[in-house]
N, CA, C and O atoms as a MOPAC input file, in Angstrom:
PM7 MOZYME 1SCF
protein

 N     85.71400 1   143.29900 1   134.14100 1
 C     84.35700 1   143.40600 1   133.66500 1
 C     84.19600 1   142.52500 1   132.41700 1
 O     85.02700 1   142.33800 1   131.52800 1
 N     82.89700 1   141.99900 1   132.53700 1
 C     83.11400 1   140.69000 1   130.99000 1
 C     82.43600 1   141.37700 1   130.33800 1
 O     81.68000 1   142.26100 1   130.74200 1
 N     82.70500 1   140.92300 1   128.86900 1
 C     81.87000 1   141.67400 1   128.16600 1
 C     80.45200 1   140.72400 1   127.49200 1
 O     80.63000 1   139.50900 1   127.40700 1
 N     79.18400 1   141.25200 1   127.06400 1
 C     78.09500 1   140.35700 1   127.05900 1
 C     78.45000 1   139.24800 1   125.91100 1
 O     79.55700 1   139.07400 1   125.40200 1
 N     77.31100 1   138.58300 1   125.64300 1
 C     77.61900 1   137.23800 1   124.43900 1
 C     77.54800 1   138.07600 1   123.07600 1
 O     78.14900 1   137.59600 1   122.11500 1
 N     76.92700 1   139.17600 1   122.92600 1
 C     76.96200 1   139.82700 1   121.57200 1
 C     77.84700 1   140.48900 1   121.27400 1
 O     77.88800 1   141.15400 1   120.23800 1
 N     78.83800 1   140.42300 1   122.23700 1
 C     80.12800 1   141.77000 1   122.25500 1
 C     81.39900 1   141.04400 1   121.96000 1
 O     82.52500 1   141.53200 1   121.86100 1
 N     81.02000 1   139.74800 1   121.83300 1
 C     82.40700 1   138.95100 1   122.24100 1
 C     81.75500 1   137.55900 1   121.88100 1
 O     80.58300 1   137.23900 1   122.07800 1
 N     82.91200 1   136.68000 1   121.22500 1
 C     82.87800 1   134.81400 1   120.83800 1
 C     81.77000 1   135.53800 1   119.59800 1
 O     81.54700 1   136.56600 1   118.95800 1
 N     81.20800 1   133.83100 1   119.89000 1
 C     80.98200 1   132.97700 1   118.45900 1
 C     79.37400 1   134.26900 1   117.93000 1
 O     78.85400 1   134.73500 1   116.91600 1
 N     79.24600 1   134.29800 1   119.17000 1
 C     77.55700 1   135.65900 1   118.45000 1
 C     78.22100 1   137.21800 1   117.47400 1
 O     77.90500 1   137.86200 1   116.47400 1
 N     79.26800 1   137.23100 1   118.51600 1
 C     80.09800 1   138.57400 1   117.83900 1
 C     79.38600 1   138.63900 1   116.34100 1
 O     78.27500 1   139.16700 1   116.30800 1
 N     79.94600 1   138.14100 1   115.10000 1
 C     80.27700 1   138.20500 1   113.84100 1
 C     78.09800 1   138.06000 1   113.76000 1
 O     77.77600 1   138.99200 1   113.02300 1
 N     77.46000 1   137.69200 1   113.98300 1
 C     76.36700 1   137.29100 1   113.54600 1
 C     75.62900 1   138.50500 1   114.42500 1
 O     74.49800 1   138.85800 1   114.08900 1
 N     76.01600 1   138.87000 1   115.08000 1
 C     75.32000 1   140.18700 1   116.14900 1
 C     75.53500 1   141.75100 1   115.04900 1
 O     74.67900 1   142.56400 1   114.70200 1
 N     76.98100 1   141.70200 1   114.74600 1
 C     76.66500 1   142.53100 1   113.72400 1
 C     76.30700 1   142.58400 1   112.37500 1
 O     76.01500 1   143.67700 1   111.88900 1
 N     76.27800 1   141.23900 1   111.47500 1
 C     75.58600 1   141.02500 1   110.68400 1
 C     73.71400 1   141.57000 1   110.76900 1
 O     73.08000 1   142.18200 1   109.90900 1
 N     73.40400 1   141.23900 1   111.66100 1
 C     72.21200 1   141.26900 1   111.69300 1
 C     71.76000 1   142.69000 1   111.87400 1
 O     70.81300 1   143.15900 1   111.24200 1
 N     72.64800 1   143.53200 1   112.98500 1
 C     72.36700 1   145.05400 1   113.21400 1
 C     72.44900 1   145.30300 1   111.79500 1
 O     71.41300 1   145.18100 1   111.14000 1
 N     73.83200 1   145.73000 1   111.05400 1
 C     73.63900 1   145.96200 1   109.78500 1
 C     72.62100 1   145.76300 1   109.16600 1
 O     72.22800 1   146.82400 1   108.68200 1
 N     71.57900 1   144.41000 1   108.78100 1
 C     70.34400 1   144.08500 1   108.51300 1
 C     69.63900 1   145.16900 1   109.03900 1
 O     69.33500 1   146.09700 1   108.29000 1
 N     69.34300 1   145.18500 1   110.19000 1
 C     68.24300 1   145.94400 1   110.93500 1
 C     68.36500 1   147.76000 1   110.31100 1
 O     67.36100 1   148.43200 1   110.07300 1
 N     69.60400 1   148.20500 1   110.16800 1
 C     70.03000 1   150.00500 1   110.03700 1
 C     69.44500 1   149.95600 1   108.36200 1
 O     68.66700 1   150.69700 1   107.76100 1
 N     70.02800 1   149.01900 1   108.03900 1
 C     69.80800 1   149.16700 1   106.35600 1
 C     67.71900 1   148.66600 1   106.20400 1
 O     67.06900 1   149.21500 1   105.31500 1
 N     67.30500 1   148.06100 1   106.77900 1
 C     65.73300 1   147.49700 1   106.44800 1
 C     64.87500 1   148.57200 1   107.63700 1
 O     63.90300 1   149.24200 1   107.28700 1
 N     65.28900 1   148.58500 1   108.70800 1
 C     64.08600 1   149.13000 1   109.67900 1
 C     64.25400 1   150.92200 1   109.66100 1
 O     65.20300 1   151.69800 1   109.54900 1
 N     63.04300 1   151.03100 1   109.80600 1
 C     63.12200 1   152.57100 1   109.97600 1
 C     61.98200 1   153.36600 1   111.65200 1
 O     61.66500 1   154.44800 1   112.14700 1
 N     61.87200 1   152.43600 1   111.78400 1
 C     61.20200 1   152.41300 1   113.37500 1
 C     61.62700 1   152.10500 1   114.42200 1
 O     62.42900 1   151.23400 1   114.76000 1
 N     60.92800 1   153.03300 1   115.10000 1
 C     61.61100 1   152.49700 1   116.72500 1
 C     60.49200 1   150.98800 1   116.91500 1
 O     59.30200 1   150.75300 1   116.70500 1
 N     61.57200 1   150.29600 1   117.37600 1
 C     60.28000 1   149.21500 1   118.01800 1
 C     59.66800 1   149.39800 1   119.02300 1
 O     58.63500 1   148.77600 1   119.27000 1
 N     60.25500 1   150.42800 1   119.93200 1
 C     59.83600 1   150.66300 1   121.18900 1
 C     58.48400 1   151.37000 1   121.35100 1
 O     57.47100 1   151.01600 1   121.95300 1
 N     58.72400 1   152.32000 1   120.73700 1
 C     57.84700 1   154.06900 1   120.79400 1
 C     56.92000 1   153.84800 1   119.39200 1
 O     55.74200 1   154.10300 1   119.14300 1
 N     57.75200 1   153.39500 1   118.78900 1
 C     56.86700 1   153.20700 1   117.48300 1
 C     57.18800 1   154.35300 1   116.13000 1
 O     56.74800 1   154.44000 1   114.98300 1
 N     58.02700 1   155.01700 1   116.81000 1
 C     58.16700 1   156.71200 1   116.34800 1
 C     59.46100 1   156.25600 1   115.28600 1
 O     60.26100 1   155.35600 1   115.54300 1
 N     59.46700 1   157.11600 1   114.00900 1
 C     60.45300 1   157.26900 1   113.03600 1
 C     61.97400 1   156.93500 1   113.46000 1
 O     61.95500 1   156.99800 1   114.69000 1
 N     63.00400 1   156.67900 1   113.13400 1
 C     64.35100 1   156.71200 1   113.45300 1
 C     64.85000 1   157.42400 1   112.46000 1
 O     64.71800 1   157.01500 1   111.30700 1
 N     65.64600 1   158.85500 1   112.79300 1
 C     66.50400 1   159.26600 1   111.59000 1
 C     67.91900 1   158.90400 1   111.91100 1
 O     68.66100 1   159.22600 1   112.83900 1
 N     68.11800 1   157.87800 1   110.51300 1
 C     69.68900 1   157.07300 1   110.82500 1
 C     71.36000 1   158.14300 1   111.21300 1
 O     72.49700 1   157.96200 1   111.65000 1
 N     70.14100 1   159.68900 1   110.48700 1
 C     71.75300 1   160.88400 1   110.51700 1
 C     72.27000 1   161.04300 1   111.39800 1
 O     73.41800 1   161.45200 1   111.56800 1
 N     71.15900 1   160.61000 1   112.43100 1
 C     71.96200 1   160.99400 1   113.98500 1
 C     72.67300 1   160.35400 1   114.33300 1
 O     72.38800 1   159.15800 1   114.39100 1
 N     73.67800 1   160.70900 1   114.65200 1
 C     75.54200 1   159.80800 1   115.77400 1
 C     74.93500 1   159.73500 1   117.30800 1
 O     74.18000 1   160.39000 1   118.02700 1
 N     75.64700 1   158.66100 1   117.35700 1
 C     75.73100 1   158.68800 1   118.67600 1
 C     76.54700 1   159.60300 1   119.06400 1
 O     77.22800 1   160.20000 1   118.22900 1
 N     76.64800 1   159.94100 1   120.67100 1
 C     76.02400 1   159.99500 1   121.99700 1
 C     74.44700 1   160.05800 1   121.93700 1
 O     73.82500 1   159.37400 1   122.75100 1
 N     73.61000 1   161.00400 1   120.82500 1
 C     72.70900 1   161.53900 1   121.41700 1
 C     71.72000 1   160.71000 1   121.35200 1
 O     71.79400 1   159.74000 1   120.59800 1
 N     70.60200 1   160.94200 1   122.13900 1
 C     69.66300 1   160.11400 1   122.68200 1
 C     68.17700 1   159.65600 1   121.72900 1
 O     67.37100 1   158.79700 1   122.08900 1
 N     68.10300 1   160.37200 1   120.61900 1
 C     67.72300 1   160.05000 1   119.52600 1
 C     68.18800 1   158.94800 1   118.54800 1
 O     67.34300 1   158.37200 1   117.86300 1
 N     69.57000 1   158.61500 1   118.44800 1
 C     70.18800 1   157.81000 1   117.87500 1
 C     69.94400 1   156.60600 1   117.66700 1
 O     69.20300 1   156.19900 1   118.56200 1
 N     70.16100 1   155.91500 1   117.02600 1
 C     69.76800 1   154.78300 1   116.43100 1
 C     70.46300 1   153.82600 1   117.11500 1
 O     71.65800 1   154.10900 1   117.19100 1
 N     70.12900 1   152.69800 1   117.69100 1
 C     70.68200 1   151.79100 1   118.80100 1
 C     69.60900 1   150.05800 1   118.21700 1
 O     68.61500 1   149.94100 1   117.50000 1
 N     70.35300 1   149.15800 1   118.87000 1
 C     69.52600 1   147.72400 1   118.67400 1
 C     69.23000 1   147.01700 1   119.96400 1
 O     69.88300 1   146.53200 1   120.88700 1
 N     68.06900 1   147.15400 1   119.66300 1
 C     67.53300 1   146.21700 1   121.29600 1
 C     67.23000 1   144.93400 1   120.96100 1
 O     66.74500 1   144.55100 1   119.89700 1
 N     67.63300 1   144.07800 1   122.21300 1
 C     67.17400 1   143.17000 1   122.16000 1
 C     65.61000 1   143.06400 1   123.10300 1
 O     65.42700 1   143.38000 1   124.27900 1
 N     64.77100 1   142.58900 1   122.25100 1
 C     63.42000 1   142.22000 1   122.73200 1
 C     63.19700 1   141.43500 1   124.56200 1
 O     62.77600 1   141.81700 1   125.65300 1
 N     63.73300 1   140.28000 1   124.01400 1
 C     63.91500 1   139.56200 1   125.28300 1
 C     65.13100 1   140.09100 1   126.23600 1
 O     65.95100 1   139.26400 1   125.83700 1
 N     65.71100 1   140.70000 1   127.00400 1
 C     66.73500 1   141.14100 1   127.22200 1
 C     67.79900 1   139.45100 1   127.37300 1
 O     67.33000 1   138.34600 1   127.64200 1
 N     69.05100 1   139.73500 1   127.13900 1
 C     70.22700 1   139.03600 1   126.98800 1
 C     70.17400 1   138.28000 1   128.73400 1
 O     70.33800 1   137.09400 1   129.02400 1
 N     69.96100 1   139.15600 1   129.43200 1
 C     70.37700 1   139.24200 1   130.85300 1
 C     69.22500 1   137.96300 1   131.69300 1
 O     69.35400 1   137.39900 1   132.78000 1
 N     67.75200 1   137.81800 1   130.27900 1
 C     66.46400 1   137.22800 1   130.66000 1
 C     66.47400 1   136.29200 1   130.03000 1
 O     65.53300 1   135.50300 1   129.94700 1
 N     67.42800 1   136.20700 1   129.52400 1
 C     67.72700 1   134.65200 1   128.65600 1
 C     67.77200 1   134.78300 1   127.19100 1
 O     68.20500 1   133.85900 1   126.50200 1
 N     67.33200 1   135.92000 1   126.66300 1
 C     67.23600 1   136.33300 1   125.04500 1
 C     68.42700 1   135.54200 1   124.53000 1
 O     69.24500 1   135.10600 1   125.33900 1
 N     68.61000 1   135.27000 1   122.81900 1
 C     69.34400 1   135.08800 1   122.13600 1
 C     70.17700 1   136.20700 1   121.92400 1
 O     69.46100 1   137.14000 1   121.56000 1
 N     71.67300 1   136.62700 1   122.00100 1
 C     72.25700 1   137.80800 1   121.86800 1
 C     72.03600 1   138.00700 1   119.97700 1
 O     71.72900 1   139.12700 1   119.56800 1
 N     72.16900 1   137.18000 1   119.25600 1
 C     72.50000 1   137.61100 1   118.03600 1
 C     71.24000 1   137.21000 1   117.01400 1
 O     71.23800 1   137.69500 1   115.88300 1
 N     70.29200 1   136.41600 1   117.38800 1
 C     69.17700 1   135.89600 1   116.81000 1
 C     68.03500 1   137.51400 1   116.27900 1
 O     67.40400 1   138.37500 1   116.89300 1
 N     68.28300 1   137.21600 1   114.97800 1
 C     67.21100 1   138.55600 1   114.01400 1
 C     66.11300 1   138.94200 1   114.76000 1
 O     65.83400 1   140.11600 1   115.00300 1
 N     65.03900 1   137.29400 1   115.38800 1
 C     64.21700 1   137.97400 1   115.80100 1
 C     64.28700 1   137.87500 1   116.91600 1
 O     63.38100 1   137.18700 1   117.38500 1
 N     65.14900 1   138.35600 1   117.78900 1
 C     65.25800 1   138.98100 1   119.28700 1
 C     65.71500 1   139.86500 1   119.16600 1
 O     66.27800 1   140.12500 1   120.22900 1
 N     65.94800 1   140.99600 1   118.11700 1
 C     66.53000 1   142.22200 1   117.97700 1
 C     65.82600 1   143.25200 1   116.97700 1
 O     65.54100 1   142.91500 1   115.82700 1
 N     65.54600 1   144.61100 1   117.51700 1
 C     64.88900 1   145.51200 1   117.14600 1
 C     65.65500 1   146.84200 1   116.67900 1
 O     66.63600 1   147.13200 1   117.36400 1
 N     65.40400 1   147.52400 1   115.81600 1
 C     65.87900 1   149.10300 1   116.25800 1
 C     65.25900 1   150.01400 1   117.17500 1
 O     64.20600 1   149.66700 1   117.71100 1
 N     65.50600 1   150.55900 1   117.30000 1
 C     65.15200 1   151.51400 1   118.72800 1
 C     66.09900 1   152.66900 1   119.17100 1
 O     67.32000 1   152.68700 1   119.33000 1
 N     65.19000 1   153.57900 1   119.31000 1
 C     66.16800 1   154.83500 1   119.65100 1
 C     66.57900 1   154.58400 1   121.10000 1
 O     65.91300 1   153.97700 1   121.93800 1
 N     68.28000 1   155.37800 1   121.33600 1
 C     69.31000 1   155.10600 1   122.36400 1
 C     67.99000 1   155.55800 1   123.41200 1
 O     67.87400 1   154.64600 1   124.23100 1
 N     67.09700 1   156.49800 1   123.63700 1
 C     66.81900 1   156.76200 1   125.27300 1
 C     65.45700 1   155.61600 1   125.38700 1
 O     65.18500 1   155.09200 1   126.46700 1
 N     64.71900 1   155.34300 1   124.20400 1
 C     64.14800 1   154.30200 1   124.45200 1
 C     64.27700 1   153.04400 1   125.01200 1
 O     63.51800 1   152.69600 1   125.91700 1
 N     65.29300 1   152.19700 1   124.51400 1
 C     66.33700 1   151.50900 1   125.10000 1
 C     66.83200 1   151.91100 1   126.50500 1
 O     66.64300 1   151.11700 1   127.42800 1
 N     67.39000 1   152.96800 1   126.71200 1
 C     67.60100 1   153.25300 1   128.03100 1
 C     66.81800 1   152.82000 1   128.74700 1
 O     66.95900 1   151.79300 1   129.41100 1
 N     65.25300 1   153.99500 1   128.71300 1
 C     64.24900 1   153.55800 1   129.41800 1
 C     63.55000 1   151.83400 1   129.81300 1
 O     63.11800 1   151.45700 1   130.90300 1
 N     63.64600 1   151.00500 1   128.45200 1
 C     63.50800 1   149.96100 1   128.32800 1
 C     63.94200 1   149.08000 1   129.54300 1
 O     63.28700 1   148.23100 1   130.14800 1
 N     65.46100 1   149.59300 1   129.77300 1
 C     66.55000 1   148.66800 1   130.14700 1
 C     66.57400 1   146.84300 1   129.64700 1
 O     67.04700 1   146.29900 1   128.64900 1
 N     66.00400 1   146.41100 1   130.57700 1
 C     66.60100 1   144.81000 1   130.71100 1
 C     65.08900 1   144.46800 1   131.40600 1
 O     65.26000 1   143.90100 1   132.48500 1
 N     63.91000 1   144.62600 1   131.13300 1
 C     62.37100 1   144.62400 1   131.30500 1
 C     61.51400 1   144.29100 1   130.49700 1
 O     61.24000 1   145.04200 1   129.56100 1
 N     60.86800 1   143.04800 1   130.67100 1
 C     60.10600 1   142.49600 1   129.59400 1
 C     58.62500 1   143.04100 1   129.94800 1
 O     58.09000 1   143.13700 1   131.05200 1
 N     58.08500 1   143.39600 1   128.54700 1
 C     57.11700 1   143.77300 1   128.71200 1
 C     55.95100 1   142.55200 1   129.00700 1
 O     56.19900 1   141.43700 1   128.54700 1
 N     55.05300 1   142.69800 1   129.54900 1
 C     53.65800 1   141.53000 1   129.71400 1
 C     52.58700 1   141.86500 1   128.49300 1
 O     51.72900 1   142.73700 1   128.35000 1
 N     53.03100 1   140.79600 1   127.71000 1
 C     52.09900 1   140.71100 1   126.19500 1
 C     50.93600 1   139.63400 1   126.11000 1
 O     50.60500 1   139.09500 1   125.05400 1
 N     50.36400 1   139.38800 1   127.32500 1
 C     49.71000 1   137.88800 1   127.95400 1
 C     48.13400 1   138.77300 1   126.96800 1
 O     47.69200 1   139.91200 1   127.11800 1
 N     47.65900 1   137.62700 1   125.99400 1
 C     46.68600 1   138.17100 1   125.04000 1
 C     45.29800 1   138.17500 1   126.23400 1
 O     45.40400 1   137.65500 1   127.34500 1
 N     44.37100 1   138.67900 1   125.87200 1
 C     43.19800 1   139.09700 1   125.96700 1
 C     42.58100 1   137.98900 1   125.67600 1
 O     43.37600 1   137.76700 1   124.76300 1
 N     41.82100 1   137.01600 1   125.62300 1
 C     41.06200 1   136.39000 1   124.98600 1
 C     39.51500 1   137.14700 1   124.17000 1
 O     39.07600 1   137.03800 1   123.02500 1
 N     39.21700 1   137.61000 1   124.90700 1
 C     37.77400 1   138.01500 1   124.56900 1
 C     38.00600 1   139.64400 1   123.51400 1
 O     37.20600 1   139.75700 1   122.58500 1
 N     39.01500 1   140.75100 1   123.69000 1
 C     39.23600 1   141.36500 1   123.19500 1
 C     41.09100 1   141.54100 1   123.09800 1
 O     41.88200 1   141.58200 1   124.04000 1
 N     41.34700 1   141.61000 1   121.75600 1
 C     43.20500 1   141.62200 1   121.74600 1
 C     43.50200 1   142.70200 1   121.80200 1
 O     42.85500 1   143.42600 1   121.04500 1
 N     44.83600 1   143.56100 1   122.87700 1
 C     45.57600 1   144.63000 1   122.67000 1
 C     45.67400 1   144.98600 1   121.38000 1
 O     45.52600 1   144.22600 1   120.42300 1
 N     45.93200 1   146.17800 1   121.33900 1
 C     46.43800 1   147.01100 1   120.08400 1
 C     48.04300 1   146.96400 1   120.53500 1
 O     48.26800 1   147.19000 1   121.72400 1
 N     49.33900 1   146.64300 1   119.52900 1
 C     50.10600 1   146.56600 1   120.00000 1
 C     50.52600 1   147.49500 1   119.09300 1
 O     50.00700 1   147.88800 1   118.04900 1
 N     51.78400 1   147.85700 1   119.77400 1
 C     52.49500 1   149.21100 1   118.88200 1
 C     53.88200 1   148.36000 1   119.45400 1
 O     53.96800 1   147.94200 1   120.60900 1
 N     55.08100 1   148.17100 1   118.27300 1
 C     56.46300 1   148.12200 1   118.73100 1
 C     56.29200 1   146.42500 1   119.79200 1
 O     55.53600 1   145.53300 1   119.40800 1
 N     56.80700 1   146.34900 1   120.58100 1
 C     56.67000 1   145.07600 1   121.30000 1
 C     56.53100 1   145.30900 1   122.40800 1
 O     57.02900 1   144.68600 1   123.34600 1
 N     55.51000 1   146.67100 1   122.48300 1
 C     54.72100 1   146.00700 1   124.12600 1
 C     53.40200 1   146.73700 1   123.82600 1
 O     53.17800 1   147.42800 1   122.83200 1
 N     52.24600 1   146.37400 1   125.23100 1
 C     51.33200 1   146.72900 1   124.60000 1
 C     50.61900 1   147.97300 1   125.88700 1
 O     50.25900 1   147.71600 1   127.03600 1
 N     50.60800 1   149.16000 1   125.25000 1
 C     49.93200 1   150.04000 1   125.44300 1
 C     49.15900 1   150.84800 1   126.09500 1
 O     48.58600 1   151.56100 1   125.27200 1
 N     48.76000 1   151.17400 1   127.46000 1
 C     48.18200 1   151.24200 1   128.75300 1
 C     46.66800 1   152.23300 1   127.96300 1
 O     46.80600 1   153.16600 1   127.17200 1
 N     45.55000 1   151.77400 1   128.38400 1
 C     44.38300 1   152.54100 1   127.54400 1
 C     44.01400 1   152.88200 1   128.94000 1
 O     44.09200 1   152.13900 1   129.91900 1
 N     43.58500 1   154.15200 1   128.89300 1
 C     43.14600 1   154.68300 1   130.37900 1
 C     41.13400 1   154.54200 1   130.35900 1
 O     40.39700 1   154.80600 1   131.30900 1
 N     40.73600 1   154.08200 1   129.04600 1
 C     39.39700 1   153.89600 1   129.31100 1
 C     39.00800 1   153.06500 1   128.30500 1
 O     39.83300 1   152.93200 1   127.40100 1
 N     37.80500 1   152.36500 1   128.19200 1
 C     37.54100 1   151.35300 1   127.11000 1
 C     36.03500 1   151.79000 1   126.27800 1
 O     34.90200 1   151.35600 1   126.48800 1
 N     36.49800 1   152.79700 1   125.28300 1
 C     35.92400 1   153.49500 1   124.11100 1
 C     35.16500 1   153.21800 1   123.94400 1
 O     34.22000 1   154.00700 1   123.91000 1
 N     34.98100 1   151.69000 1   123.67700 1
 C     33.81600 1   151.04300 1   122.87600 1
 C     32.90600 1   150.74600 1   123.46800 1
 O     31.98800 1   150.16000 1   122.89400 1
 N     32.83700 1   151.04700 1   124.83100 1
 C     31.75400 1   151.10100 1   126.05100 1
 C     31.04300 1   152.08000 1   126.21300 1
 O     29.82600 1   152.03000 1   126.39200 1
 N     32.05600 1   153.57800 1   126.14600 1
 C     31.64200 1   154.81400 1   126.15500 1
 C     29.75300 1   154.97500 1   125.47200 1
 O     29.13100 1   154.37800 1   124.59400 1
 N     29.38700 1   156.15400 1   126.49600 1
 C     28.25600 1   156.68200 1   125.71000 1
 C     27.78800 1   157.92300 1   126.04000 1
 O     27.86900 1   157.96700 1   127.26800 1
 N     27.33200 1   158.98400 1   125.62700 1
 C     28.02100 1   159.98100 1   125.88500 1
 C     26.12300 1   160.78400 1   126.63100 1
 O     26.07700 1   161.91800 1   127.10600 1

């Protein structure tokens, strides 16, 4: 089994440089958008984990700052290796939360009651 480009060679040393960056500066999930409390250890699914944005597998940079997020472990899970579609709006822009954008089940500003 190989191991990925961030796990191993020349990204290794700069993959964890940068996590370190990310545990010590971020306090958000990028995903959910929701708090990260750093106390939690892994296994559990709350835990504090680093995603990469672009996944590795989709061509992402393994060790590059900005292709990497914090994010809680089941977020990430859920995430997997799936890029979100961030293709702008022209006429009106998503509200983005974290790095994807948001499913609105109705458009408010139309509403009238």
């Amino acid at each position: 089994m190989a191991l990925r480009p961030d796990k191993q060679g020349p990204h290794r040393v700069a993959y964890d440089k940068n996590r370190k960056r990310l545990l010590k500066t971020e306090n958000t999930c990028g995903i959910c958008g929701k708090p990260i409390d750093k106390t939690i250890k892994s296994p559990d699914s709350m835990s504090p984990v680093v995603d990469h944005i672009i996944p590795i597998s989709k061509g992402g940079h393994p060790s590059d700052i900005e292709n990497m997020q914090l994010a809680h472990r089941t977020c990430n899970g859920q995430k997997s290796d799936k890029l979100f579609n961030n293709k702008q709006n022209k006429q009106q822009e998503p509200k983005v939360l974290g790095n994807r954008n948001l499913p609105q089940s109705n458009n408010w500003t139309a509403y009238k009651s």
